[in-house]
C-alpha positions, 0 to 999 in steps of 0.5 A: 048300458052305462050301468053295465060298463061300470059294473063290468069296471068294478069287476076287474082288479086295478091291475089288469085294467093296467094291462088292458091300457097299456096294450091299447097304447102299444098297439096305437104305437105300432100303427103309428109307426106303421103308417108315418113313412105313407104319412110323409110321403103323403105330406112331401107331395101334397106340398110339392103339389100345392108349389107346382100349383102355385108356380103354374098361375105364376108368370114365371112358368110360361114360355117366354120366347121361341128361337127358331133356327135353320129356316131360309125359305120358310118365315118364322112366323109360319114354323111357329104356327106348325109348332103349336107353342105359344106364349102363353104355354107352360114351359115344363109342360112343352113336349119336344118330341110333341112339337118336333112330330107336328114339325116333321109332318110338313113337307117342307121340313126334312128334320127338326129338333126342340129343345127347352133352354134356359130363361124359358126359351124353346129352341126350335131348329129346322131342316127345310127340303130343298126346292129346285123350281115348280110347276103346274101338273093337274094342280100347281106342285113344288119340286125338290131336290130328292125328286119328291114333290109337294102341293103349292098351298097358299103357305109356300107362295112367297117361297115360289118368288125365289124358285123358277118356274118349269115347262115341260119335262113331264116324262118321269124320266126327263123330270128326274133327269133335270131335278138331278141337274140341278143339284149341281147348281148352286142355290143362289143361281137357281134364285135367278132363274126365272123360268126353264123349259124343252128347247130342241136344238138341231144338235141336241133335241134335249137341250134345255133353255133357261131364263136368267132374272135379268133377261138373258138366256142360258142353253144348256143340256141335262149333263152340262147344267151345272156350268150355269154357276158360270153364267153371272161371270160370263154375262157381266163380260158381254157386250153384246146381251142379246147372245145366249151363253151355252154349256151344252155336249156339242161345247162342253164349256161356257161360251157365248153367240147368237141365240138360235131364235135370232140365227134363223135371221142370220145368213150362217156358214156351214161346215163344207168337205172337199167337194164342196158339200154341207156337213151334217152332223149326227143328228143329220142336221147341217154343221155350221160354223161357230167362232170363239169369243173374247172374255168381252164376248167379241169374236176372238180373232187370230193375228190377221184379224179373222174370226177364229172358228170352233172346230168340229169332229167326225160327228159334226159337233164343236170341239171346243178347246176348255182352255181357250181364254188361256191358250188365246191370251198366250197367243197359241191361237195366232195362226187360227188354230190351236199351236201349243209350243211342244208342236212347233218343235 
C-alpha cells in the first residue's frame, strides 16, 4: 500500500501537490474558524463552572443568618423550622417564592415575604392571622378574627397563654356575631381575658360575661364589647373589686355594681308606677333600681347625700347619661336628677 501512495506521489507534478496542501490548509481554516465562537463559549462556561463549583464547597456560600420579622405570637424558632432554611443551605440556591409557599400554608400566617440580603442573610417577614380566643369543639380550635379557625396543635400551645378562652357560642350566628365583637377590642385587652362565656341577663339574655386576668368581671353584650378597652381605667378606680363593670344595651356606657350572681343575696329595689306596682321591663322581668357611681365606684350622691338613681324609659330599661362623671362633677346632678343650665332658665 505504501508502495502505491509513493508511486501515485511520483505520478503528480510538483505543483499540483501544492494545490492539494494548500486547500487542505484553507479548508482546516474555515473550520477552525467556524468552530472558535462554540469553542469560546464552551471555554467562558467550563470556567464559570469550575468557579461556582469551587465557591459552592467555600463557606462563604452559605447562608449565614435568618432575620425574621412580623411575628408576635408565633416563636421564631417555629417560622424558621416552616421555612426549611438552614444554615447550612447555600445562599443563591434559596428560592424566595419556595420558602414563602411553605410559609404560607400554615394557618397562622396570613402573608410572608423572603427576601435574599446582603452578608448572605435571608429576610424572612410574617403576617400572622389574628387570634381572639379558643376553644373545644369535637377537638380543641383556635378562633381568628375573619371568623375562620384552625386546630390547636402542640405548636400553638404557648400562643392559647395569651388567648381567652370561650364557652358556648356554638350557634354559627352567635360565634360569628362574638368574633365580630371583638375586632373592636384591642389586642392588648383580649391578652387579659382569661375566659368569655353566655351569661343571660334578666334584661339581656345575650349578654356576655367576661373574666379579666385579675379576678374581675366584665358583662357585656354583642354590641357594647368594645367598651372592655375601658375596663383597666375603670377597675383601677374601684374600691369595692367585687362589682362587675357593665357595657350592655340597658347602659349603653361603662359603669359599675354588684354583680348579678351577688344581687340575688341583696334585697333590690324595683321600679313601682302610681298605684304602687313593679314595673316590668320588655323582657318582662321586674325593673329594678340601679344607681350611678363615682369614679372610686361609690354610689354617686346628690346634694343631701342620697344615692342618685339610673333612670329608666318605657321599656323598662336604664337610660344612662354617657356624660355623667362630667355633668356630676359640674353639679348639674345636685338635685337627683340631671338639670343642665339651659333648663333652669
Amino acid at each position: 500500500m505504501e508502495v502505491s501512495r509513493k508511486k501515485a506521489k511520483e505520478a503528480y507534478p510538483e505543483g499540483v501537490e501544492q494545490v492539494f496542501r494548500e486547500h487542505r490548509i484553507k479548508r482546516y481554516a474555515q473550520e477552525y474558524k467556524k468552530a472558535k465562537p462554540g469553542l469560546l463559549r464552551l471555554g467562558i462556561l467550563s470556567g464559570i463552572l469550575v468557579v461556582l463549583v469551587l465557591f459552592y464547597f467555600l463557606p462563604a456560600s452559605k447562608v449565614r443568618s435568618i432575620s425574621i420579622q412580623g411575628n408576635y405570637y408565633l416563636d421564631r424558632s417555629y417560622i424558621t423550622k416552616l421555612s426549611g432554611v438552614t444554615l447550612k443551605d447555600r445562599f443563591y440556591l434559596t428560592l424566595p417564592i419556595q420558602v414563602e409557599r411553605r410559609l404560607e400554608k400554615d394557618a397562622m400566617i396570613d402573608d410572608a415575604k423572603v427576601t435574599l440580603q446582603n452578608g448572605n442573610v435571608i429576610s424572612i417577614e410574617v403576617k400572622e392571622k389574628q387570634p381572639v380566643g379558643y376553644r373545644y369543639e369535637e377537638e380543641p380550635v383556635i378562633l381568628f378574627a375573619d371568623n375562620t379557625k384552625t386546630q390547636l396543635k402542640s405548636d400553638y400551645l404557648e400562643i392559647i397563654a395569651s388567648l381567652p378562652f370561650i364557652i358556648g357560642f356554638e350557634d354559627e350566628e352567635e360565634t360569628r356575631l362574638l368574633v365580630k365583637a371583638l375586632n373592636e377590642v384591642d389586642q392588648v385587652m383580649i391578652e387579659d381575658i382569661a375566659e368569655i362565656s353566655e351569661f343571660a341577663l334578666s334584661y339581656d339574655p345575650q349578654a356576655i360575661k367576661i373574666l379579666m386576668r385579675n379576678g374581675g368581671y366584665f358583662i357585656s353584650d354583642f354590641y357594647n364589647l368594645d367598651k372592655i378597652n375601658l375596663y383597666n381605667g375603670v377597675y383601677s378606680q374601684l374600691k369595692d373589686k367585687n362589682n362587675c363593670i357593665y357595657a350592655t344595651i340597658s347602659t349603653n356606657k361603662v359603669s359599675a355594681w354588684a354583680c348579678p350572681w351577688d344581687e340575688e343575696n341583696v334585697e333590690l329595689e324595683y321600679w313601682r308606677d302610681d298605684d304602687g306596682e313593679i314595673i316590668t321591663n320588655v323582657y318582662g322581668d321586674p325593673a329594678a333600681k340601679h344607681y350611678y357611681k363615682d369614679p372610686e365606684g361609690e354610689d354617686a350622691v346628690d346634694r343631701d347625700g342620697n344615692p342618685i338613681v339610673i333612670p329608666i324609659g318605657e321599656d323598662g330599661l336604664d337610660i344612662y347619661d354617657e356624660h355623667f362623671q362630667e355633668h356630676y362633677e359640674a353639679g348639674y346632678y345636685d338635685s337627683g336628677e340631671l338639670i343642665l343650665p339651659e333648663e333652669e332658665e
